[in-house]
MARFITI-65073 format. One record per residue: residue number from 1; x, y, z of N, C-alpha, C in turn. Coordinates in nm, 4 decimals. Example, Ala and Ser with C-alpha at 12.3 -4.5 7.8 and 13.67 -1.06 7.14 Angstrom:
2
r i 1, npx 1.3190, npy -0.5690, npz 0.7800, capx 1.2300, capy -0.4500, capz 0.7800, cpx 1.3200, cpy -0.3300, cpz 0.7800
r i 2, npx 1.2850, npy -0.2250, npz 0.7080, capx 1.3670, capy -0.1060, capz 0.7140, cpx 1.2900, cpy 0.0030, cpz 0.7870
This chain:
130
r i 1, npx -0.2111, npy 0.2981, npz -1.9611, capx -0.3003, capy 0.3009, capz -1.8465, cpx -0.2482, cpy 0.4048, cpz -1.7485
r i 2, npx -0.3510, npy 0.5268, npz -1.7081, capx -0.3016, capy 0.6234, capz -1.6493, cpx -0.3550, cpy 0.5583, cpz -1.4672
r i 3, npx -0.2797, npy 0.6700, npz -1.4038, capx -0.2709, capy 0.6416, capz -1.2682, cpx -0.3970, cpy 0.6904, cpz -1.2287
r i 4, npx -0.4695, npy 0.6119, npz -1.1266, capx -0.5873, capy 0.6511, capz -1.0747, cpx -0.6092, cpy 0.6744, cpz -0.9450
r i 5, npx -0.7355, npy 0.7802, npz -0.9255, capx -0.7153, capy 0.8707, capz -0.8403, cpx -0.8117, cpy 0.7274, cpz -0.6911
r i 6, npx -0.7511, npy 0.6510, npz -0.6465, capx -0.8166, capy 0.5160, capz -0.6043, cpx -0.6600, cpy 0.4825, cpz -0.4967
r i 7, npx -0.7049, npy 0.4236, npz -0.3716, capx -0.5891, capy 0.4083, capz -0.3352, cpx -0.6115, cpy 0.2285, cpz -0.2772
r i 8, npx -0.5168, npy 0.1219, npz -0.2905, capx -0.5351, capy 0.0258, capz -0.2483, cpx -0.5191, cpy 0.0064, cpz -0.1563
r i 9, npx -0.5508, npy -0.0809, npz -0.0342, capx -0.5816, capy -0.1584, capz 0.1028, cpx -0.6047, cpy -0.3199, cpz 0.1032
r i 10, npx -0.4920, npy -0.3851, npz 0.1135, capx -0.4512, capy -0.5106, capz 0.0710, cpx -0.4058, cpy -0.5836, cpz 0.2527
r i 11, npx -0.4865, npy -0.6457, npz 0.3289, capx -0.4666, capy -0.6583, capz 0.4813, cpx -0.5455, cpy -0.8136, cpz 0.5128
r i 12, npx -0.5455, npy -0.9082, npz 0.5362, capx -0.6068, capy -1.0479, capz 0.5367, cpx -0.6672, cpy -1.0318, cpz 0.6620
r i 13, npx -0.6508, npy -0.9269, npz 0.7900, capx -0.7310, capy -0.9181, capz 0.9024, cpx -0.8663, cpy -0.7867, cpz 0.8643
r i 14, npx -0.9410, npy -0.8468, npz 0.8806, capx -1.0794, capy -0.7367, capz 0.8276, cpx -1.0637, cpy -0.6320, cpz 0.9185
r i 15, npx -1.0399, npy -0.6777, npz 1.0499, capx -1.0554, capy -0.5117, capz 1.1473, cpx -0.9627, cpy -0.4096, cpz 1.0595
r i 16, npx -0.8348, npy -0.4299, npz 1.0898, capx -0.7526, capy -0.3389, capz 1.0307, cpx -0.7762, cpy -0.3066, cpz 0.8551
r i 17, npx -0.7768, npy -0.3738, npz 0.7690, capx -0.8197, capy -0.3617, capz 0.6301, cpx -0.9323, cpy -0.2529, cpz 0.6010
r i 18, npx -1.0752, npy -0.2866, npz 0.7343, capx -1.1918, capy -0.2098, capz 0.7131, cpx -1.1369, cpy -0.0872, cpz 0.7796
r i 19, npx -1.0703, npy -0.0547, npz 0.8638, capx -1.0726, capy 0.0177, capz 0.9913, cpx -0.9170, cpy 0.1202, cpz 0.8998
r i 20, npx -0.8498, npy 0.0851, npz 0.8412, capx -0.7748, capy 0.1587, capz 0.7614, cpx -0.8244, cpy 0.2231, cpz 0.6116
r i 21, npx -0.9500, npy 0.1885, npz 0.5512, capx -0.9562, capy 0.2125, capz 0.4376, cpx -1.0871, cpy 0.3041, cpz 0.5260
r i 22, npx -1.2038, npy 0.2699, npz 0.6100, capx -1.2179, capy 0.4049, capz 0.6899, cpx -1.2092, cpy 0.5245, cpz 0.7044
r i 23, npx -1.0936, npy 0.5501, npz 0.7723, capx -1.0037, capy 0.6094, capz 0.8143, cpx -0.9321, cpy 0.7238, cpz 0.6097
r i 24, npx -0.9147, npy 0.6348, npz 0.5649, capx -0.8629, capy 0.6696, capz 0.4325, cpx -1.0144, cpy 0.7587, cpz 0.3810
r i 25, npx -1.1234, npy 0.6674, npz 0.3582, capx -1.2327, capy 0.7420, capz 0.3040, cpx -1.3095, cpy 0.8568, cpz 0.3621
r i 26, npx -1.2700, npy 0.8197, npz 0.4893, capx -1.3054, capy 0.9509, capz 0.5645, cpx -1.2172, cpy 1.1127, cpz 0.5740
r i 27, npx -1.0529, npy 1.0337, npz 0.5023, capx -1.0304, capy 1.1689, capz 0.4680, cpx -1.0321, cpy 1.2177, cpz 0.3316
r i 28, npx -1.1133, npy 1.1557, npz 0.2556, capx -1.1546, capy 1.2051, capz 0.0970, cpx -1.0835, cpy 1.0998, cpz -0.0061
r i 29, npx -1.0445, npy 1.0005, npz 0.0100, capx -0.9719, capy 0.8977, capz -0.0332, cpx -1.0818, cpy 0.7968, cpz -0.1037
r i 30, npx -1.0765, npy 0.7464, npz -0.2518, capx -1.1454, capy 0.6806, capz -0.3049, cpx -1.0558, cpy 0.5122, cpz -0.2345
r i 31, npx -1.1025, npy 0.4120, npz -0.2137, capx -1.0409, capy 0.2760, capz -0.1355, cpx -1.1205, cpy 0.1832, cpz -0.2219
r i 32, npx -1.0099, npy 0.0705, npz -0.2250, capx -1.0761, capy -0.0567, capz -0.3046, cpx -0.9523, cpy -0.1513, cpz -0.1196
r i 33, npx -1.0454, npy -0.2863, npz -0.1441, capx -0.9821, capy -0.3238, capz -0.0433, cpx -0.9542, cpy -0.4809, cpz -0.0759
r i 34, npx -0.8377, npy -0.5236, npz -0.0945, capx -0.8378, capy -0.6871, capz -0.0971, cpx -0.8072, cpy -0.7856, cpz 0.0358
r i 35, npx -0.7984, npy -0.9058, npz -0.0003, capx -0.8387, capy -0.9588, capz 0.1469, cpx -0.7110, cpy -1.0403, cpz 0.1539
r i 36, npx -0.5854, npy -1.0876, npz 0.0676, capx -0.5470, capy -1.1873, capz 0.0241, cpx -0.4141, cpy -1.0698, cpz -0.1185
r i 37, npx -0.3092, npy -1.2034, npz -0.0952, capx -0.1709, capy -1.1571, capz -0.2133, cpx -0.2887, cpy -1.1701, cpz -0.3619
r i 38, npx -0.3374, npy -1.2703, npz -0.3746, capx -0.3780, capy -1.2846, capz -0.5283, cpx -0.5149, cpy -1.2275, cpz -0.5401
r i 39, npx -0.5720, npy -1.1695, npz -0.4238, capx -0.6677, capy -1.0796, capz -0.4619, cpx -0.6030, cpy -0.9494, cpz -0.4654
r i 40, npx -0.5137, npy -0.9008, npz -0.4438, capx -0.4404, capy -0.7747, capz -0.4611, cpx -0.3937, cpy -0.7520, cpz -0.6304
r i 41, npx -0.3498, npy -0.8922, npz -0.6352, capx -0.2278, capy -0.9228, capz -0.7504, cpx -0.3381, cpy -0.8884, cpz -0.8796
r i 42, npx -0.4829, npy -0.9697, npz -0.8411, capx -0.5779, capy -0.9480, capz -0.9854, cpx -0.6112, cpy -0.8387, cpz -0.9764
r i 43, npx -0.6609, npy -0.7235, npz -0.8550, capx -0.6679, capy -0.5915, capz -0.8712, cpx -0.6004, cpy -0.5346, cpz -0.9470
r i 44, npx -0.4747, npy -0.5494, npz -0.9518, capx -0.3970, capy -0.4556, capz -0.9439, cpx -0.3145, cpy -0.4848, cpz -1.1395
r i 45, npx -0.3916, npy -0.6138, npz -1.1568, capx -0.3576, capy -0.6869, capz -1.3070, cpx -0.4470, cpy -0.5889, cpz -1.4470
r i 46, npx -0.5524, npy -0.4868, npz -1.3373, capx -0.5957, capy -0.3804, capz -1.4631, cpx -0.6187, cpy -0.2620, cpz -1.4031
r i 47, npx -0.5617, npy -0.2088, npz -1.3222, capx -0.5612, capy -0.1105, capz -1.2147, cpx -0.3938, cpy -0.0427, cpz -1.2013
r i 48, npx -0.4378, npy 0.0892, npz -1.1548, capx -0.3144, capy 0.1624, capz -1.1498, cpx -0.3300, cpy 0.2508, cpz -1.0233
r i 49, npx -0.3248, npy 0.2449, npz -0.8950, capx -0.4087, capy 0.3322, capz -0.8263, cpx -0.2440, cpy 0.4264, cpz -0.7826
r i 50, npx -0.3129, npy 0.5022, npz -0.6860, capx -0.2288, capy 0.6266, capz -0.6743, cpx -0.1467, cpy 0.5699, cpz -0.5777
r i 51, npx -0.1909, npy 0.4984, npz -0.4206, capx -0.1617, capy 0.4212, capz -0.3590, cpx -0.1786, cpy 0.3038, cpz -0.3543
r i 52, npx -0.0754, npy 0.2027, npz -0.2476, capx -0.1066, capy 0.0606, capz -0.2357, cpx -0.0616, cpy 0.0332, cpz -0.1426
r i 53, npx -0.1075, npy 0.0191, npz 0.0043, capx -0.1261, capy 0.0268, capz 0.1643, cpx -0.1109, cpy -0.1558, cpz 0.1710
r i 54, npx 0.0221, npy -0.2228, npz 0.2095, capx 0.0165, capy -0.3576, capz 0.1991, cpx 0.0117, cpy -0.4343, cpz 0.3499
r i 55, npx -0.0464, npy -0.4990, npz 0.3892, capx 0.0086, capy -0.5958, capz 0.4858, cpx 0.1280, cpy -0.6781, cpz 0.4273
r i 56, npx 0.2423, npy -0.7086, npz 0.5643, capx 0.3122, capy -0.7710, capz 0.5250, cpx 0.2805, cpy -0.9358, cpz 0.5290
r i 57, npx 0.2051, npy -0.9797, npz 0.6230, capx 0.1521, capy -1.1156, capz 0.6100, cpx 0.0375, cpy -1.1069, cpz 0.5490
r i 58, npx 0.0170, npy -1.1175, npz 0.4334, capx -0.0939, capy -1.1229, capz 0.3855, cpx -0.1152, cpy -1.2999, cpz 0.3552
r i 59, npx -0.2705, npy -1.3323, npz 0.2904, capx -0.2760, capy -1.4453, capz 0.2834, cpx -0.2402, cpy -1.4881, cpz 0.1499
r i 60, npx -0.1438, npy -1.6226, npz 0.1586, capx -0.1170, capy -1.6774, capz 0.0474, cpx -0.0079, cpy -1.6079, cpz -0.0397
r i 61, npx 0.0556, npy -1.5027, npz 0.0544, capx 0.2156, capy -1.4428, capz -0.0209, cpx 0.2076, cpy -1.3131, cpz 0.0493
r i 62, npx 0.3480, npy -1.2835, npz 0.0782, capx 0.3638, capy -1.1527, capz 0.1422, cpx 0.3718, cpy -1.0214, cpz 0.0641
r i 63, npx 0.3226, npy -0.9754, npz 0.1502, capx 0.3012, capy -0.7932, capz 0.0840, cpx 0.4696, cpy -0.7022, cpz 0.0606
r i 64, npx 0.5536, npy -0.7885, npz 0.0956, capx 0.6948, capy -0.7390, capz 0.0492, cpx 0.7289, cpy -0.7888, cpz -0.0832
r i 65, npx 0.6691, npy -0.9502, npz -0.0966, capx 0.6895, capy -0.9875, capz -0.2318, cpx 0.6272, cpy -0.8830, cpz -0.3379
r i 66, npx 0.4926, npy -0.8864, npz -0.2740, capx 0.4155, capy -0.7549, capz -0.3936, cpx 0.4923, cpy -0.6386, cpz -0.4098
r i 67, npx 0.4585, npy -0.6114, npz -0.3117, capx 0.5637, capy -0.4641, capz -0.3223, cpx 0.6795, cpy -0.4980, cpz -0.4044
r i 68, npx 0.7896, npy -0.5822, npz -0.4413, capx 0.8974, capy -0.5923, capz -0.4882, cpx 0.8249, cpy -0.6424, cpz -0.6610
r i 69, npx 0.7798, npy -0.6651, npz -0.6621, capx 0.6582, capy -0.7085, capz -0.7993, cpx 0.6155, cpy -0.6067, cpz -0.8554
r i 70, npx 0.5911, npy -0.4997, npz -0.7752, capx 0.4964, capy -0.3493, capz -0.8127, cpx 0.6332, cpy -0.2571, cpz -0.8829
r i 71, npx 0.7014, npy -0.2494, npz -0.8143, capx 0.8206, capy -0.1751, capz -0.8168, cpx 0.9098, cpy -0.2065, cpz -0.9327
r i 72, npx 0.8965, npy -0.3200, npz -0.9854, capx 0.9838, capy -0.3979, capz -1.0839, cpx 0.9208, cpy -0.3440, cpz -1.2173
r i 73, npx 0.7847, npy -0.2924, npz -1.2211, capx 0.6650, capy -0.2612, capz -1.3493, cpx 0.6713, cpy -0.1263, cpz -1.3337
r i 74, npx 0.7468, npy -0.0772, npz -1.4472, capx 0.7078, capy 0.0581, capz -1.4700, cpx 0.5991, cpy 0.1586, cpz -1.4650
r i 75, npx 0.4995, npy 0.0570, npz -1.4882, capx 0.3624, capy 0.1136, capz -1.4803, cpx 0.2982, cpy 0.1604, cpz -1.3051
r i 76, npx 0.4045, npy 0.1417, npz -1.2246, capx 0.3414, capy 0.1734, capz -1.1108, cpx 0.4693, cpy 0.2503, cpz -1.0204
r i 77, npx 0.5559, npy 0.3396, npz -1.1386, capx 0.6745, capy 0.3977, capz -1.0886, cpx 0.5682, cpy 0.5203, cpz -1.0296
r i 78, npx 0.4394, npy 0.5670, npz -1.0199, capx 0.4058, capy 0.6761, capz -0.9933, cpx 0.3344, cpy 0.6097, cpz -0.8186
r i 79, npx 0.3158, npy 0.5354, npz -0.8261, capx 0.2005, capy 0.4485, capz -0.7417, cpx 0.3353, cpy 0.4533, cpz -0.5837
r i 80, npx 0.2444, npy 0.4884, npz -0.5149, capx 0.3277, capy 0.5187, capz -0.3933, cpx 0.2340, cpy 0.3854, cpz -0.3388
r i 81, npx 0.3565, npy 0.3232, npz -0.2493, capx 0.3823, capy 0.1665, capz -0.1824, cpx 0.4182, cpy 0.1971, cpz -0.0164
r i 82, npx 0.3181, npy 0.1654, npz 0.0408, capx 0.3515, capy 0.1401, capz 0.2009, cpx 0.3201, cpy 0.0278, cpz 0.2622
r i 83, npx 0.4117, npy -0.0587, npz 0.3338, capx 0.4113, capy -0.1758, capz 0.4126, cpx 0.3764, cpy -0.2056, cpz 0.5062
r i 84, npx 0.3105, npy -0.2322, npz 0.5782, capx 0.2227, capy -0.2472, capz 0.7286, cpx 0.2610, cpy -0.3451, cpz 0.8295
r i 85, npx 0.2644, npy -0.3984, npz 0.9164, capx 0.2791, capy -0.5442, capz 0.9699, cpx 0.2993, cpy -0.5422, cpz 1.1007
r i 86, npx 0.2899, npy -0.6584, npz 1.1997, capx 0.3055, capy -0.6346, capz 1.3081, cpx 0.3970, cpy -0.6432, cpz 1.3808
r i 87, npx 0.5096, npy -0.7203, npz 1.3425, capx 0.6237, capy -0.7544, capz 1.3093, cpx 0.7196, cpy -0.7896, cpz 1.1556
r i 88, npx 0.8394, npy -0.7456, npz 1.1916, capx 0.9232, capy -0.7791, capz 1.0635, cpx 1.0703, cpy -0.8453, cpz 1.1330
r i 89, npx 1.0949, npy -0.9793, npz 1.0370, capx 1.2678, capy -1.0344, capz 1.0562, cpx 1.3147, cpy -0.9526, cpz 1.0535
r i 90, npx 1.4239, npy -0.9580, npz 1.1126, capx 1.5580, capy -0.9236, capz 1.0776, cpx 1.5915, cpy -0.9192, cpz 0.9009
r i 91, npx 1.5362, npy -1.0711, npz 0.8368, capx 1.5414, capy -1.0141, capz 0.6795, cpx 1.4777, cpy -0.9743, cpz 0.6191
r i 92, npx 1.3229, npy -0.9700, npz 0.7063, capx 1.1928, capy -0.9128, capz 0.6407, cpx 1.2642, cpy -0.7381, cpz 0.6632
r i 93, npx 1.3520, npy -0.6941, npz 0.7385, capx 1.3969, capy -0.5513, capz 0.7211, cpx 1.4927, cpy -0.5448, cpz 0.6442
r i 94, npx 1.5607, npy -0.6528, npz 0.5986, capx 1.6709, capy -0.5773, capz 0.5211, cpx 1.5994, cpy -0.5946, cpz 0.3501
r i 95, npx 1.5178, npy -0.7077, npz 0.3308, capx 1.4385, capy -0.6837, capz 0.2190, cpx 1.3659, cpy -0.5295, cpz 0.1558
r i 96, npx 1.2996, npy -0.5116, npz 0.3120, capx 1.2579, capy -0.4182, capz 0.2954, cpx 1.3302, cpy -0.2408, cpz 0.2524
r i 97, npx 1.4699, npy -0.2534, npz 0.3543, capx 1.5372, capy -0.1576, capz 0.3045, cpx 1.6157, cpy -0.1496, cpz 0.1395
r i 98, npx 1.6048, npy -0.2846, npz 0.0777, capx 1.6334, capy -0.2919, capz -0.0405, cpx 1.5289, cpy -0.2705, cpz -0.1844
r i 99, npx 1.4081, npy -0.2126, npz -0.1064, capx 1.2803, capy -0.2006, capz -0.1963, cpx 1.2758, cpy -0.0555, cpz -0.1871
r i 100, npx 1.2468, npy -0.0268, npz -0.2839, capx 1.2107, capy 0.1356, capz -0.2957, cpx 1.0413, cpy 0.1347, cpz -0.1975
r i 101, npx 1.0416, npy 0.1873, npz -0.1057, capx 0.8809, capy 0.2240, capz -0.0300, cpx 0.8689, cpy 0.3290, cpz 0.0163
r i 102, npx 0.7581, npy 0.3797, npz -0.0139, capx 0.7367, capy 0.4923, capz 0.0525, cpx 0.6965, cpy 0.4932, cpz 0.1534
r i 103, npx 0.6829, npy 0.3786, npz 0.2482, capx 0.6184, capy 0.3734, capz 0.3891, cpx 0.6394, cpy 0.2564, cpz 0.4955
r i 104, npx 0.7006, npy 0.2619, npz 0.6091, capx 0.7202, capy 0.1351, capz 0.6113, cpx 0.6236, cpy 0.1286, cpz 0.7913
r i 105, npx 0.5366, npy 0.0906, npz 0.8144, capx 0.3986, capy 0.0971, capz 0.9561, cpx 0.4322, cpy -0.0486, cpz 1.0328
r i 106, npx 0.4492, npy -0.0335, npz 1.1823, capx 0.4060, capy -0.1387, capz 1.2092, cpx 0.3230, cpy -0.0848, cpz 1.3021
r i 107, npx 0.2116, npy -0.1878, npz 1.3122, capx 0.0611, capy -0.2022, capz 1.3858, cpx 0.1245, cpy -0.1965, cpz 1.5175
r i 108, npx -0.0182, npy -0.1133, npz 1.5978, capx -0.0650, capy -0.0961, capz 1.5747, cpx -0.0934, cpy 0.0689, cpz 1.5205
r i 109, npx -0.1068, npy 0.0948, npz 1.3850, capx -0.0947, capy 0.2215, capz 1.3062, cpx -0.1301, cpy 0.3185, cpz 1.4285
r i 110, npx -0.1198, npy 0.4624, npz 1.3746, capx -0.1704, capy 0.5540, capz 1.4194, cpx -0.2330, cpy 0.6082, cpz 1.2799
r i 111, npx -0.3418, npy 0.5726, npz 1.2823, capx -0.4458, capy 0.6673, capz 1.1568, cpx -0.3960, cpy 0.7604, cpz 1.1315
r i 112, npx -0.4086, npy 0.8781, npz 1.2089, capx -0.3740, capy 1.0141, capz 1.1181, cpx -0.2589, cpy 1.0637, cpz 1.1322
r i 113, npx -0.1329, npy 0.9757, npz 1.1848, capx -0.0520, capy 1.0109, capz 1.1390, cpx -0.0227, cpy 0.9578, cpz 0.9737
r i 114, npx -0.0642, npy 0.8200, npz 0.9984, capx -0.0180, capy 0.7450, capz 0.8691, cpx -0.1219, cpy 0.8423, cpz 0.7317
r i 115, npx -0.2162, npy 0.8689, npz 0.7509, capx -0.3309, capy 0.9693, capz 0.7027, cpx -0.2606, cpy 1.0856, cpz 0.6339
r i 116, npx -0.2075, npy 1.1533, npz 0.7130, capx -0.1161, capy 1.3214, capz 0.7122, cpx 0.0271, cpy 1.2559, cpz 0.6202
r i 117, npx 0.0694, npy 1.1443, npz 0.6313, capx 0.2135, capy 1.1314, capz 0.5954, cpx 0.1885, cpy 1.0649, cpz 0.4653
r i 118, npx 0.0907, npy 1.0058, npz 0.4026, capx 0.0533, capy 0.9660, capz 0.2581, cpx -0.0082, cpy 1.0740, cpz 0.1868
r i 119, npx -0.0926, npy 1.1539, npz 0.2706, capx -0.1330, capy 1.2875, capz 0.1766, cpx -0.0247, cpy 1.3621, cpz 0.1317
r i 120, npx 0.1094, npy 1.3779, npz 0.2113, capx 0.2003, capy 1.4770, capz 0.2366, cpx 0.2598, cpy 1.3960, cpz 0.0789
r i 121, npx 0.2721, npy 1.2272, npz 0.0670, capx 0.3788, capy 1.1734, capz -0.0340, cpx 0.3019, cpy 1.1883, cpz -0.1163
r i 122, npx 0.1689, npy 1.1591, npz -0.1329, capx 0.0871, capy 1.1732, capz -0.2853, cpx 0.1088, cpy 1.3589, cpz -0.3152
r i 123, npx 0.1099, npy 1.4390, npz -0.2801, capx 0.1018, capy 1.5537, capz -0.2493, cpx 0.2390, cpy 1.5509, cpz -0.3663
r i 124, npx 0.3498, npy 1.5261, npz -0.3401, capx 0.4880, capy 1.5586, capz -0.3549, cpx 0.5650, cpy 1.4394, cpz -0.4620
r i 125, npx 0.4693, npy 1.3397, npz -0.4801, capx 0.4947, capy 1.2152, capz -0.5490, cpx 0.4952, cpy 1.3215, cpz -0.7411
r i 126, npx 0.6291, npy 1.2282, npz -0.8111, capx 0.6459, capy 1.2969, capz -0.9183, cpx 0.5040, cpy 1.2623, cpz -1.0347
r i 127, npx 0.4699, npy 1.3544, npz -1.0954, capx 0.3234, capy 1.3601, capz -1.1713, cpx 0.2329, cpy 1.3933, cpz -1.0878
r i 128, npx 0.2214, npy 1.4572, npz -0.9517, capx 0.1101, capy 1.4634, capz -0.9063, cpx -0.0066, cpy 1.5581, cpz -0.9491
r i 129, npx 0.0372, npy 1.6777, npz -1.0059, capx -0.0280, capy 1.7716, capz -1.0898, cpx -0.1211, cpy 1.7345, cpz -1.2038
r i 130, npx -0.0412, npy 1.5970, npz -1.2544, capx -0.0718, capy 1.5563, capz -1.3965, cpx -0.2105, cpy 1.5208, cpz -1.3795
């Protein structure tokens, strides 16, 4: 299963979820959007997207667990991973510094920076040519 040109948006608050994948499609970005950990988890159970934009409280399991789930499957060593949230512990950061991510946001985002700084990693991410 090859990597697809689709980026995920995984956020349990609709403003931000709609209002980030937006923002994404408006800068030429194909977006699928889940609402929830196990609506991410079945996306993502036949899916390979290029990105995967997580809330960290998501509903029904955190978007660090995923992320540490994604990262563990070879199949998504190409798939660039950024973390979102409005807050993080003290161990929700050291988790986090122990996960390979390419992004780590807390709300409230700045669109085009976060916009400019995922084009820049998909841009530079290894296989991107392919």
């Amino acid at each position: 299963m090859g990597l697809e040109d689709t980026l995920l948006v995984a956020d349990s608050h609709q403003d931000c979820r709609e209002t980030l994948a937006m923002a994404l499609e408006f800068s030429g970005y194909s977006v699928c959007t889940a609402v929830s950990h196990h609506a991410a988890l079945t996306w993502l159970r036949h899916r390979t997207p290029r990105a995967v934009l997580l809330d960290m409280h998501l509903l029904g399991g955190s978007g660090l667990d995923l992320a540490r789930v994604l990262r563990a499957n070879p199949r998504f060593d190409r798939t660039r991973i950024l973390l979102t949230g409005t807050w993080f512990t003290p161990r929700d950061r050291a988790i986090a510094a122990s996960t390979p991510l390419d992004g780590l946001w807390i709300k409230p985002l700045e669109l085009g920076e976060l916009v400019r700084q995922l084009s820049v990693s998909l841009a530079t991410a290894p296989g991107a040519d392919a």
